[in-house]
DSSP file (Angstrom, degrees, kcal/mol; ACC not computed):
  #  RESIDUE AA STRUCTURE BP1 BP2  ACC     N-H-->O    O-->H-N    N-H-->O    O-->H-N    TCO  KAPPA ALPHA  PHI   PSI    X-CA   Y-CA   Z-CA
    1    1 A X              0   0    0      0, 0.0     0, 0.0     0, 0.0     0, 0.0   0.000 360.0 360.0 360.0 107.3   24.0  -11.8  -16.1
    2    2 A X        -     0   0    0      1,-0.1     2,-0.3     2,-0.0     0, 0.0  -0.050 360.0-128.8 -69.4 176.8   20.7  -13.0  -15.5
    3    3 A X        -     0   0    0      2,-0.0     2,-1.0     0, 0.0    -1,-0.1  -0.531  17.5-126.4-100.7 179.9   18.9  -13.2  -11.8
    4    4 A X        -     0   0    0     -2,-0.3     2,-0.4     2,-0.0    -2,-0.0  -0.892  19.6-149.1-124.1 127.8   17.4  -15.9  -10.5
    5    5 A X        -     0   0    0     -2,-1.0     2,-0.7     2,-0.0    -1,-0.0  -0.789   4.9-155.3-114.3 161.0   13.8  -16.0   -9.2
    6    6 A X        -     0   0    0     -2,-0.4     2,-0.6     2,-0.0    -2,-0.0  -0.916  14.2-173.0-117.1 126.0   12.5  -17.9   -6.6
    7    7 A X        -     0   0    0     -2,-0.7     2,-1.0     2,-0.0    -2,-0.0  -0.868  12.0-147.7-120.2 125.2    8.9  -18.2   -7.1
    8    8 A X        -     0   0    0     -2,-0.6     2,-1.0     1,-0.0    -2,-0.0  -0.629  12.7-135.9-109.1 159.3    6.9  -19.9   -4.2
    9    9 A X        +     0   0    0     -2,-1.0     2,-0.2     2,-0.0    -1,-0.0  -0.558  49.4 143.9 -90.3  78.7    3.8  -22.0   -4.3
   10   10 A X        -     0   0    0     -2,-1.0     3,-0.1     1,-0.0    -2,-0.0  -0.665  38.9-165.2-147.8 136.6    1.8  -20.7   -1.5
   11   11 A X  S    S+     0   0    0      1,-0.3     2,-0.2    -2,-0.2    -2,-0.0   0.167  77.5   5.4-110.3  22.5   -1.9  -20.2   -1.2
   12   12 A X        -     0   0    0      2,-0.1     2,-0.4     0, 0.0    -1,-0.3  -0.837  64.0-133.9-167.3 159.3   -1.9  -17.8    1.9
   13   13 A X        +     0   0    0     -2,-0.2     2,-0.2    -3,-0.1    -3,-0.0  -0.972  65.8  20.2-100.5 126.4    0.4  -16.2    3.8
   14   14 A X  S    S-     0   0    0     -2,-0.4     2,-0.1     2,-0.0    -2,-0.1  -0.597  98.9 -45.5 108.4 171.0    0.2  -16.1    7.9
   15   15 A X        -     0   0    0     -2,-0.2    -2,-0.1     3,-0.1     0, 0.0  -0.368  52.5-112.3 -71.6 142.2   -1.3  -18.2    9.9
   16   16 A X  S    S+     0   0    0     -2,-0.1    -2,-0.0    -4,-0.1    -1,-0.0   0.704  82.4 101.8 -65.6  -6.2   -5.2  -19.6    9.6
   17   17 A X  S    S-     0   0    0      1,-0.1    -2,-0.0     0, 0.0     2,-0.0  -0.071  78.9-103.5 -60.7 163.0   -6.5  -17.9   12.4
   18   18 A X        -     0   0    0      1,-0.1     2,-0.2     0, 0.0    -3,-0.1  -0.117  40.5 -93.3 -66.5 179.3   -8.8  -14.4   12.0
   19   19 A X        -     0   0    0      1,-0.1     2,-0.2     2,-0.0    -1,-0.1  -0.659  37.4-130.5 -79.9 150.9   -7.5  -10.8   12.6
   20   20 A X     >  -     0   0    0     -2,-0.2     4,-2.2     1,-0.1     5,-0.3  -0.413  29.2-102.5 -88.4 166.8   -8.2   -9.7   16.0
   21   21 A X  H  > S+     0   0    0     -2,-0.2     4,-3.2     2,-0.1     5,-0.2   0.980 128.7  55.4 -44.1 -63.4  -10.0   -6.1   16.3
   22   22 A X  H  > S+     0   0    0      2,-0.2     4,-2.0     1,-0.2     5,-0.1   0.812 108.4  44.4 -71.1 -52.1   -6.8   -4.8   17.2
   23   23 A X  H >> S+     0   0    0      2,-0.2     4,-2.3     1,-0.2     3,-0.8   0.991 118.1  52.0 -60.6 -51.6   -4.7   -6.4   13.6
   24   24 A X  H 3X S+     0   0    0     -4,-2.2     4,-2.9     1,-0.3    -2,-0.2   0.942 109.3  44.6 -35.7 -63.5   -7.8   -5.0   11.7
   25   25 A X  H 3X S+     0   0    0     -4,-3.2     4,-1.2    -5,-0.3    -1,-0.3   0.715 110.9  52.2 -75.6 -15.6   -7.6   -1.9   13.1
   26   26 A X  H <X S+     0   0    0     -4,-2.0     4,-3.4    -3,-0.8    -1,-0.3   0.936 114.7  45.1 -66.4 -49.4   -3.7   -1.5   12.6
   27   27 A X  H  X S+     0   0    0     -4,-2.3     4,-2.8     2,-0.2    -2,-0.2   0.957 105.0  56.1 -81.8 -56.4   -4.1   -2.3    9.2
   28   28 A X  H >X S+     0   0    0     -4,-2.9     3,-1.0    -5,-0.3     4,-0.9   0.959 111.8  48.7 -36.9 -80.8   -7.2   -0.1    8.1
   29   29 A X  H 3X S+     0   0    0     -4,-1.2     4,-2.7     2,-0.2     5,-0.3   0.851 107.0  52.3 -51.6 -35.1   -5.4    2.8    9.3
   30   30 A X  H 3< S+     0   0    0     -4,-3.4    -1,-0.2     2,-0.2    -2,-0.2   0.865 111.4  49.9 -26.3 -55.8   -2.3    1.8    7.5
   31   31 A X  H XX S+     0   0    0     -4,-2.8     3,-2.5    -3,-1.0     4,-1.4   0.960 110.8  46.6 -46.0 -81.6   -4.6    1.6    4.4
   32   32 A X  H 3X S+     0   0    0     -4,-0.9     4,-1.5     1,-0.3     3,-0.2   0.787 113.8  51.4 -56.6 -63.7   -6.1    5.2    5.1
   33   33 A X  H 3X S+     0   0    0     -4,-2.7     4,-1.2     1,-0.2    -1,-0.3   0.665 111.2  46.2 -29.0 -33.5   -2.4    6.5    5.6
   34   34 A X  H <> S+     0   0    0     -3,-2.5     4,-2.6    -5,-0.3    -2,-0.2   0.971 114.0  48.5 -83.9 -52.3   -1.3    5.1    2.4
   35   35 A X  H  X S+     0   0    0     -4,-1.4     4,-1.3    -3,-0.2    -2,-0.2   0.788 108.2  57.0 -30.3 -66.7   -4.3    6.4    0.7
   36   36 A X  H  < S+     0   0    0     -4,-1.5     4,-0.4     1,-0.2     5,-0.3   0.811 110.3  39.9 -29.3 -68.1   -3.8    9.8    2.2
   37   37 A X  H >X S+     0   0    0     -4,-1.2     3,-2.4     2,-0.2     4,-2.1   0.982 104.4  61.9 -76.6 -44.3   -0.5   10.4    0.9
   38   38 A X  H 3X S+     0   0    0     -4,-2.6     4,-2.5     1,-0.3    -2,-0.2   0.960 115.5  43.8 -36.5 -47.0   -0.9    8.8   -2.9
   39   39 A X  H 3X S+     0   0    0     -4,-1.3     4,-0.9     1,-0.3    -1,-0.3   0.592 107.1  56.8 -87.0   4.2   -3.9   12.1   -3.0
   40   40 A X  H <> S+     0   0    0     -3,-2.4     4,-1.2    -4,-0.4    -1,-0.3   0.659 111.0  48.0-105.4 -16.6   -1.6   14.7   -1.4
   41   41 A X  H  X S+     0   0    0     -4,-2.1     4,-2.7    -5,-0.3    -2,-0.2   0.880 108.5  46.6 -82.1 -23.9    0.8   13.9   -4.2
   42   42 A X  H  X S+     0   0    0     -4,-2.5     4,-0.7     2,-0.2    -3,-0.2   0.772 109.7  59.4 -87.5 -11.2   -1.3   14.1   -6.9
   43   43 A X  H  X S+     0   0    0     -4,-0.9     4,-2.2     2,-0.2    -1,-0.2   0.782 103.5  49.2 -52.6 -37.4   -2.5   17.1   -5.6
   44   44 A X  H  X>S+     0   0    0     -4,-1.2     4,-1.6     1,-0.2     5,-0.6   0.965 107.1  51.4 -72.8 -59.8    0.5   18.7   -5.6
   45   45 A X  H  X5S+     0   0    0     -4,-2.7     4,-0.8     1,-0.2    -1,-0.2   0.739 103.4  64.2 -70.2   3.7    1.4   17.9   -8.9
   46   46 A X  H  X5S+     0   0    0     -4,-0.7     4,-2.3     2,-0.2     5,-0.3   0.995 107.5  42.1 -43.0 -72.2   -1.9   19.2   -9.9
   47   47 A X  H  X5S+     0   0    0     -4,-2.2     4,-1.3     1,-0.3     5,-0.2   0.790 112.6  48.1 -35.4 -53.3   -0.8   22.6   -8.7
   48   48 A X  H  X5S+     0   0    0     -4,-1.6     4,-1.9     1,-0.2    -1,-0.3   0.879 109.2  59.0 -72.6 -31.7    2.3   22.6  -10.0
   49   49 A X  H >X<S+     0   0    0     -4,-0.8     3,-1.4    -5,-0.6     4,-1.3   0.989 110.4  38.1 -31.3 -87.6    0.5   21.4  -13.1
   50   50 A X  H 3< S+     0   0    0     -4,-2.3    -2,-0.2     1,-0.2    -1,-0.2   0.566 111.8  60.9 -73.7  -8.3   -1.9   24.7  -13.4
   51   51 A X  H 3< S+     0   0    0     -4,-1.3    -1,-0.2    -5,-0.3    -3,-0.2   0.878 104.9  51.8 -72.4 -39.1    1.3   27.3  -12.1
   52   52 A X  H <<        0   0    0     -4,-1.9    -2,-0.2    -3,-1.4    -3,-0.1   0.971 360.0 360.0 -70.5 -47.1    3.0   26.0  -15.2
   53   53 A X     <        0   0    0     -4,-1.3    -1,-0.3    -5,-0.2    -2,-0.1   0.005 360.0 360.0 -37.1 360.0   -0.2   27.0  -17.2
């Protein structure tokens, strides 16, 4: 069975207005958070990497 996609023709999402400080700053820390955890995982599987070893 396929699916069906629905593809829209959008060149921005959101409104035209800037980011305040506040959206900025929500979002930068999101960023840093996301970041954070991606290297604490490959760190672990480093480790578990070089125990196998």
């Amino acid at each position: 069975m396929k699916t069906k996609k629905i593809e829209l023709d959008v060149d921005f999402i959101g409104g035209q207005t800037t980011l305040t400080k506040e959206e900025e700053k929500t979002i930068s820390e999101y960023i840093k958070k996301s970041k954070s955890k991606k290297t604490k995982k490959t760190l672990h599987k480093i480790k578990i990497v070089k125990q196998l070893i």
